[in-house]
N, C-alpha and C positions, 0 to 999 in steps of 0.2 A: 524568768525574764520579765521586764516591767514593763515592753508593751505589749499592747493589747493583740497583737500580729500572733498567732501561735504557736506553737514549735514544729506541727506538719507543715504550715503553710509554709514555713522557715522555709522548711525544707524541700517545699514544692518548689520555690524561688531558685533554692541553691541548684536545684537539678535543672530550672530551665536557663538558666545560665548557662549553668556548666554543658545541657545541651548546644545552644546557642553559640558555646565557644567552638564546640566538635562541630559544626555547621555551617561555621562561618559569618553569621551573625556578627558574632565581636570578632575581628581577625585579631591575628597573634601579636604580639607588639601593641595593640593599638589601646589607645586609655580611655576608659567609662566615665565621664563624670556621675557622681549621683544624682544628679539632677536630670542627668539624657536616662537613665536607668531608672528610676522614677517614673518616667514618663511612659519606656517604652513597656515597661510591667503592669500598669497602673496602680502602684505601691507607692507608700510615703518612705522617707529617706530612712528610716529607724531600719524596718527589714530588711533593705538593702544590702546597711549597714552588716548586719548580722551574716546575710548570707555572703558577701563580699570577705568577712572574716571567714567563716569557713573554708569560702575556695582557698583564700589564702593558705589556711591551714595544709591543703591538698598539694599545693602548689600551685594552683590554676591560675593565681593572681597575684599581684604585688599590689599593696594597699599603698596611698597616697595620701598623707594628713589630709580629711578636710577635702578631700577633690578625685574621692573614688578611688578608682584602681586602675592596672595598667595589666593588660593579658599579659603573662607571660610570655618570654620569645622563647623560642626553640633553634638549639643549635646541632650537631652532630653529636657532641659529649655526652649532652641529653641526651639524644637517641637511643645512643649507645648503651647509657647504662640500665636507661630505664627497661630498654629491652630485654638486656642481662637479668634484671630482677625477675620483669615478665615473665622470661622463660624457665626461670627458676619453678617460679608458682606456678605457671599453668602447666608444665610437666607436674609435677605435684599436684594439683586438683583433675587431670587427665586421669592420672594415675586410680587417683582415688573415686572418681566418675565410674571407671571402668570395675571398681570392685562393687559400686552401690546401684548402677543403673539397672532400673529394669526395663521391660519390654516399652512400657507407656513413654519412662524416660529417652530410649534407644529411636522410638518412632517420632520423638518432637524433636530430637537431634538432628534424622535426617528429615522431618521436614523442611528446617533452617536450613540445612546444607543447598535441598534443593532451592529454597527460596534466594539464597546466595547466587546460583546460579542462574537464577532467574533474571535476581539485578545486574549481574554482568553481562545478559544479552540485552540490555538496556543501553550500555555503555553511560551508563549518570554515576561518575565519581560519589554524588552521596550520596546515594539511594546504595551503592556498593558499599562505602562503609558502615553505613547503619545497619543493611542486611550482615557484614562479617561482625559486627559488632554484637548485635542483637546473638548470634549463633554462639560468639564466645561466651556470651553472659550464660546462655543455657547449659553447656561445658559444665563451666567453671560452679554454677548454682548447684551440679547432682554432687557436688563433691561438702556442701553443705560446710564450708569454711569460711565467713564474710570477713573474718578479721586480716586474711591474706587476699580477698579482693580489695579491701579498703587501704590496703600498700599503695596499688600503683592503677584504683579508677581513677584517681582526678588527674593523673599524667596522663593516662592513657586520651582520657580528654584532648589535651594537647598535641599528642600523638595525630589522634583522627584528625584533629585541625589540622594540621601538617603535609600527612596523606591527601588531604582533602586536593589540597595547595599544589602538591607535588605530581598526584595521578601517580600512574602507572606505567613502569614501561611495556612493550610489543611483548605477548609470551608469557609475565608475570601472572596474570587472572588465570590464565591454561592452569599454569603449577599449583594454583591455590587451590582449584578448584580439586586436583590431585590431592594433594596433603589433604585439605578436609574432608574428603571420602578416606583418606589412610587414617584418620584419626577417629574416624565415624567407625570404621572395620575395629580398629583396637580396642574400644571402647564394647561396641556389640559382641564382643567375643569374650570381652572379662579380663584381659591379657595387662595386667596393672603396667609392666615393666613395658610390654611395648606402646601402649599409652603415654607413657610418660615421655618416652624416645621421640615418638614421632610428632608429640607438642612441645618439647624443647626444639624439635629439628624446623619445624612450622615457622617458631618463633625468630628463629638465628636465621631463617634465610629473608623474614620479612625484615628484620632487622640491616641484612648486607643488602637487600633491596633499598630499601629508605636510605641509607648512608649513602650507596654510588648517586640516587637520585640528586642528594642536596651537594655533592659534589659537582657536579650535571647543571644542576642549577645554578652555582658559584663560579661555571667559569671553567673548572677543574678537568682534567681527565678521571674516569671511575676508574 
């Protein structure tokens, strides 16, 4: 690279971003100039540049000759599919958790679990998805597969911005918190096959959660 910006900082950029999108910082739709981006990183336009190609790369962004980028929108379709991929992979990295975890892995699992439950007696919308976030990540990391998390983090990104936006309905947080102790059980037992079942099934119902929501949202009956 020719500037003098270096490729971790790159990439410190690209993730406070890409946090920043999950966050609500930049909302969804809405467009960065480089110059407002600039300012609020305290970075000259060259790295912006760079990390604003990345997200692009991920999906996170749509770039704009000359005049930044525009968050990507999120619609049901999206939802939809990305969650399909989701539950692909993280049935598949459950699976594979549950054959490599050991006791230390199995005890930082449910710490997250319980810290999950911790932020939904909070009732703070972010502080909940960065605790379910933060839990997935540890999941998905014992299965030691990054090139199937780098599928669908920078959607997932837009996902949590989403959720963020949308909340939860009455009774939803109850269920979650069920399914991530079903999945906390699969996993501490070594059981690959029902691991994998109860983080595809985790996956498909926050999935049919988030679709009746933006239904909900648009007017629609769910």
């Amino acid at each position: 690279m020719s500037s003098s910006f270096s490729a971790p900082a790159y990439a410190r950029l690209r993730e406070a971003i890409r946090s920043d999108v999950a966050s609500g910082v930049w909302k969804l739709g809405q467009h960065m100039t480089l110059a407002e981006l600039s300012s609020h990183y305290g970075v000259s336009a060259n790295p912006v540049r760079e990390a604003l190609h990345q997200l692009q790369g991920e999906g996170v962004v749509e770039m704009r000759l000359n005049r930044g980028a525009v968050v990507r929108q999120v619609d049901a379709n999206f939802v939809k599919n990305v969650y399909d991929v989701r539950g692909a992979i993280e049935g598949m990295l459950a699976a594979e958790a549950a054959r490599r975890a050991k006791l230390a892995d199995i005890a930082r699992i449910e710490a997250f679990v319980q810290a999950y439950e911790a932020a939904v007696s909070t009732g703070e919308i972010g502080t909940i998805v960065q605790a379910n976030r933060v839990l997935h990540q540890t999941i998905n990391s014992i299965a030691e597969n990054p090139l199937a998390l780098e599928i669908f983090d920078g959607r997932s990104t837009l996902i949590d911005a989403l959720r963020r936006s949308l909340g939860n309905r009455p009774g939803r947080l109850d269920d979650i918190i069920v399914e991530h102790r079903e999945i906390l059980a699969s996993i501490a037992s070594g059981d690959a096959d029902r691991a994998s079942r109860t983080a595809q099934l985790h996956t498909n119902r926050a999935r049919d959660h988030m679709l009746d929501n933006i239904k909900q949202a648009a007017g629609k009956p769910a």
